[in-house]
C-alpha positions as CSV (number, residue, x, y, z in Angstrom):
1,X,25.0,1.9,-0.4
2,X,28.2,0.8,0.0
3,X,29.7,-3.3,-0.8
4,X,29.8,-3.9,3.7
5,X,26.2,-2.8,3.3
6,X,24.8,-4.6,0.1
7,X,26.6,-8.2,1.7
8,X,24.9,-7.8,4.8
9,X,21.9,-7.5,3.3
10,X,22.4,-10.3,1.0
11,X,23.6,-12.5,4.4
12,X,19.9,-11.5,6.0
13,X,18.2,-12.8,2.6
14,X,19.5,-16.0,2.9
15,X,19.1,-16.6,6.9
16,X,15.6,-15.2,6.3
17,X,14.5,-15.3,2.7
18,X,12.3,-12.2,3.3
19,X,14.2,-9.5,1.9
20,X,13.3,-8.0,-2.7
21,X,15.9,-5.8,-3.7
22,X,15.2,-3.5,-6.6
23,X,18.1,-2.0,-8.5
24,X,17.4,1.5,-7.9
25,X,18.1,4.5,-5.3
26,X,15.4,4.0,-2.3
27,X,14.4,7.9,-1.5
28,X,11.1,9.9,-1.6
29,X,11.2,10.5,-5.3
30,X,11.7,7.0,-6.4
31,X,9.0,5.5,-4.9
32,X,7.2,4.9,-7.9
33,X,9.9,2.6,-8.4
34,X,9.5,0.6,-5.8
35,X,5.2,0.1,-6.4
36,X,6.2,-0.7,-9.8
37,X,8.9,-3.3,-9.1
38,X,6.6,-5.2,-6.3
39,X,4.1,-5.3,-9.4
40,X,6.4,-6.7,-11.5
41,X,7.4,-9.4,-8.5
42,X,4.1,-10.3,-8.0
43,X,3.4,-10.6,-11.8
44,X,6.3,-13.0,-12.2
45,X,6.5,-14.9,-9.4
46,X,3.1,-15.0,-7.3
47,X,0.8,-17.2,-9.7
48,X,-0.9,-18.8,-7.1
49,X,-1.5,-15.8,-4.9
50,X,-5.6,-14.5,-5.1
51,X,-5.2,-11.4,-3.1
52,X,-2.1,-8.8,-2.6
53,X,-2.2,-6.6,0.4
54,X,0.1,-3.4,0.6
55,X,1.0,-1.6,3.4
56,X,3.7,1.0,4.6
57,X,5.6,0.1,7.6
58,X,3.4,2.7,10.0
59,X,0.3,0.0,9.4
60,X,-0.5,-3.0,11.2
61,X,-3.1,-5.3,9.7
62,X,-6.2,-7.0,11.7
63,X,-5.2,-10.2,10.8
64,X,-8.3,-11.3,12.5
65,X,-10.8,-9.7,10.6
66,X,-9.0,-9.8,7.7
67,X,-8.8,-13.3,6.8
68,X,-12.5,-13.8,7.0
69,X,-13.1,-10.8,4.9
70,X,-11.4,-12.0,1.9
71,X,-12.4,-15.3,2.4
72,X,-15.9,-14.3,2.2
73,X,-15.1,-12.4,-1.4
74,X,-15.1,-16.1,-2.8
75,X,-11.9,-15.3,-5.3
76,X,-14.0,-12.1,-6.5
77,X,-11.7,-10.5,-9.7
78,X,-11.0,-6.9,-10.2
79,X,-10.7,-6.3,-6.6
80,X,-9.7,-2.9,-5.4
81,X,-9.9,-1.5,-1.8
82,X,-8.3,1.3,-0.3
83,X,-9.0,4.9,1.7
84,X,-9.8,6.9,-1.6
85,X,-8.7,10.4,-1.9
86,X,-11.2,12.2,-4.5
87,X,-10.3,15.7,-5.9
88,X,-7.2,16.1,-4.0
89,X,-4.3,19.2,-5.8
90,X,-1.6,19.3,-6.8
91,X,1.0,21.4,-4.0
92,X,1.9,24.7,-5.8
93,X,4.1,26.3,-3.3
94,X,7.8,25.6,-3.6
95,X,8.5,24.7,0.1
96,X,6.3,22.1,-0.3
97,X,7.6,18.1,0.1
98,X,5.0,17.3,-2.6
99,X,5.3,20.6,-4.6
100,X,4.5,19.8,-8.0
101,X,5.3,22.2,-10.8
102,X,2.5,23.1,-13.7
103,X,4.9,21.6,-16.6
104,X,5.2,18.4,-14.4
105,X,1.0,18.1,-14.0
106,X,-0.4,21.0,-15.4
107,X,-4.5,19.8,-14.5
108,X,-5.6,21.5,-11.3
109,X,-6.3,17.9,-9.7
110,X,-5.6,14.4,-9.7
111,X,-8.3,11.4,-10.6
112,X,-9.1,9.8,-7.8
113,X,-6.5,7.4,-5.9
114,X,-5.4,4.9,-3.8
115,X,-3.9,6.6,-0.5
116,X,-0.4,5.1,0.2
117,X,-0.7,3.4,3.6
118,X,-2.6,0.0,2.7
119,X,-4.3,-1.7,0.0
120,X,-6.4,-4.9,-0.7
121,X,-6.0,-6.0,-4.9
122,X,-6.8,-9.3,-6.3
123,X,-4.3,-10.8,-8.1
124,X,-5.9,-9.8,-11.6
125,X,-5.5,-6.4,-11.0
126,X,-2.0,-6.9,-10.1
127,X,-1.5,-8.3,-13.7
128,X,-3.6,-5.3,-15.0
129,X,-1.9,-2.3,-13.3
130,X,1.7,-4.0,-14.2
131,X,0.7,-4.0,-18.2
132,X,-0.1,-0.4,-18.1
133,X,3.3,0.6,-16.2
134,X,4.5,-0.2,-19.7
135,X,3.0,2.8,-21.7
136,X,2.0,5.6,-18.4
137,X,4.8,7.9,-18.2
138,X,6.7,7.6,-15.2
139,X,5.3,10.2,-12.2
140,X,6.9,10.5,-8.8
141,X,4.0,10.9,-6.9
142,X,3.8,6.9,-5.8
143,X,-0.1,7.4,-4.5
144,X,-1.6,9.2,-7.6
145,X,0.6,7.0,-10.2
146,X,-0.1,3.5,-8.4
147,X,-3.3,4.1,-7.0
148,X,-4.7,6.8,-9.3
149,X,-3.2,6.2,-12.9
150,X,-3.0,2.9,-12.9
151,X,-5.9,1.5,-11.9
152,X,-7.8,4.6,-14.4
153,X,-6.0,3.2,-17.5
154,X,-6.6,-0.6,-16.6
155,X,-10.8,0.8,-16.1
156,X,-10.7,-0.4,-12.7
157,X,-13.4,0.8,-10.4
158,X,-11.8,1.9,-6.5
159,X,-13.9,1.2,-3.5
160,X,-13.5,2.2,0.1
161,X,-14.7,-0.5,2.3
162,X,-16.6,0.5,5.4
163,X,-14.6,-0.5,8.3
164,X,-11.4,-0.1,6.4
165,X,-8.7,2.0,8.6
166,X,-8.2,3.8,11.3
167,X,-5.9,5.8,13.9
168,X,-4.1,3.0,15.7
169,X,-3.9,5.7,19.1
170,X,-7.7,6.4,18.8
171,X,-8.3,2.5,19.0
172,X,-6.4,0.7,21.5
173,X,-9.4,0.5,23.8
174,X,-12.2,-0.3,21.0
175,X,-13.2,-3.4,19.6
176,X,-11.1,-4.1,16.7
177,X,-13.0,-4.6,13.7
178,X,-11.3,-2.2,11.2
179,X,-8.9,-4.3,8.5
180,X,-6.1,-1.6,9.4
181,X,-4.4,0.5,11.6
182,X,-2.6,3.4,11.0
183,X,0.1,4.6,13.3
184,X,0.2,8.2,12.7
185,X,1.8,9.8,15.3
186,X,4.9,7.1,14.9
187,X,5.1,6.1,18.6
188,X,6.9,2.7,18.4
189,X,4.8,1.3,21.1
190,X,1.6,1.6,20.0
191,X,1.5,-1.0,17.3
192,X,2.6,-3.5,19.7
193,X,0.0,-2.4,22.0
194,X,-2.9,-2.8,19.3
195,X,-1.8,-6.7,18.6
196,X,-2.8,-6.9,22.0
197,X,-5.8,-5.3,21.9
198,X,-6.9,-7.3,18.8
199,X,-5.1,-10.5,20.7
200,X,-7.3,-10.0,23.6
201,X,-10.2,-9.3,21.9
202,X,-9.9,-12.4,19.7
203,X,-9.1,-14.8,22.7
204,X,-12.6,-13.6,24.7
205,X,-15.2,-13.3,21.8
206,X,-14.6,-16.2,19.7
């Protein structure tokens, strides 16, 4: 990034007060990073916040049914809700994006995790996974260290709620009742199109 770049973003953060900057490279490998500085954010500077929600930028949230849902949790602790991925290996072949050599993880799978796209954590977990950053090794995979890792040394227990996410294309014509969508074949369009469809829904059923 060069100094034209770094002062426009710093211009945006002040007209719109929405932008973290970490003080590290953003690519694919560092996105451990990245999880590990938005703990370290909310650790610091959240301590009135009760729930955290993470998403990547290819999710759009059911705002919704969302609200209710966590409302209903009654400020539950050690919350921790995501799609799980259970038994998933390591990629061996070379050519692979996510190939991951034996002296790097030499087990032949990886504890359960947290899958990237979105994520429901109380704020006491936040707290919890951040203490452990501080004694498990770095590891580039972001999913398996964040969601896997992390929440295994801090003995917090995973769970995949029932209407938790779904393919944003599949549901544009369905009632909306998942927490999140997942735009998975990256058509720009479609996540406008699904605020509708939630819109819509919301405006004739309640």
């Amino acid at each position: 990034m060069n100094d034209t770049q770094q002062k426009e973003i710093e211009q945006e953060s002040v007209k719109y007060r929405d932008i973290i900057q970490g003080n590290f490279i953003d690519s694919y490998r560092n996105l451990t990073y990245k999880r590990v500085f938005g703990l370290f954010w909310v650790n610091r500077f959240c301590d009135n916040v009760k729930y955290v929600i993470k998403i990547d930028d290819d999710i759009t949230i059911n705002i919704p049914v969302l609200i209710p849902y966590l409302s209903n949790k009654q400020n539950k602790i050690k919350v921790s809700e995501c799609r799980t991925v259970i038994a998933a290996r390591p990629k061996r072949g070379i050519r692979s994006k996510w190939y991951m050599s034996l002296s790097e993880y030499p087990f032949t799978t990886f504890p359960p995790y947290c899958a990237g796209p979105s994520s429901i954590m109380s704020a006491d977990v936040i707290r919890l996974m951040y203490e452990a950053t501080h004694f498990v090794p770095f590891f580039w995979l972001e999913d398996v260290y964040g969601g896997g890792f992390l929440p295994w040394i801090s003995d917090l227990q995973i769970v995949q709620p029932k209407f938790y996410i779904k393919d944003l294309r599949a549901s544009l014509k369905e009632k909306p009742r998942h927490l999140f969508y997942i735009n998975n074949i990256k058509n720009a369009s479609h996540p406008y199109l699904m605020w509708k469809t939630i819109e819509n829904y919301t405006q004739n059923f309640v």
